[in-house]
N, C-alpha and C positions, 0 to 999 in steps of 0.2 A: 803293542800287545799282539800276541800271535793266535791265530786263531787256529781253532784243531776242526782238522776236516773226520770226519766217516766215512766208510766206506760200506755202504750197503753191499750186503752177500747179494750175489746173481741168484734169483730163482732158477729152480729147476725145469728142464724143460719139459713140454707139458705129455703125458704119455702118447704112445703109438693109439693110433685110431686102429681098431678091432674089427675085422667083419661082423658085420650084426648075424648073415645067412651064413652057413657052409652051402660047398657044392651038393651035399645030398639035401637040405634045406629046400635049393633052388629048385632039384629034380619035383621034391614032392607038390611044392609049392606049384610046379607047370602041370602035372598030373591032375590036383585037383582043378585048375582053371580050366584045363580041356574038359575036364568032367563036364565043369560047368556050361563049356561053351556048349557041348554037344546036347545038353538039357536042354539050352535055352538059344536055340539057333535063329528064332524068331524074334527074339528082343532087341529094341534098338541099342543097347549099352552090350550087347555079343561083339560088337566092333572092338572098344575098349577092353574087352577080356579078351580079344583073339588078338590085340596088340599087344597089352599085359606077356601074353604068352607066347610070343616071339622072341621079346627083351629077356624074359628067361632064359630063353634058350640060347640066348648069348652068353647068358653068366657061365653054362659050365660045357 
């Protein structure tokens, strides 16, 4: 008795990963965070928004 094989179709592969930010995104996004740092120079979490605001200014 012969047996019938199938041949599953290949899925497609899976889409391109999309920037979530553009570069003008990133600019506005580091604007507002200096805003912020500059409000709030005296609060213990101005550390992590003046690092936030470095990495920024990597992206573009």
């Amino acid at each position: 008795m012969a047996t019938q094989m199938t041949i599953e179709p290949m899925s497609p592969e899976p889409a391109r990963a999309r920037p979530v930010f553009s570069t003008e995104d990133a600019d506005l996004l580091k604007t507002a965070v200096l805003a912020y740092i500059r409000a709030n120079e005296d609060s213990p979490e101005s550390v992590k928004y003046n690092n936030l605001y470095h990495r920024l200014g990597r992206l573009g």
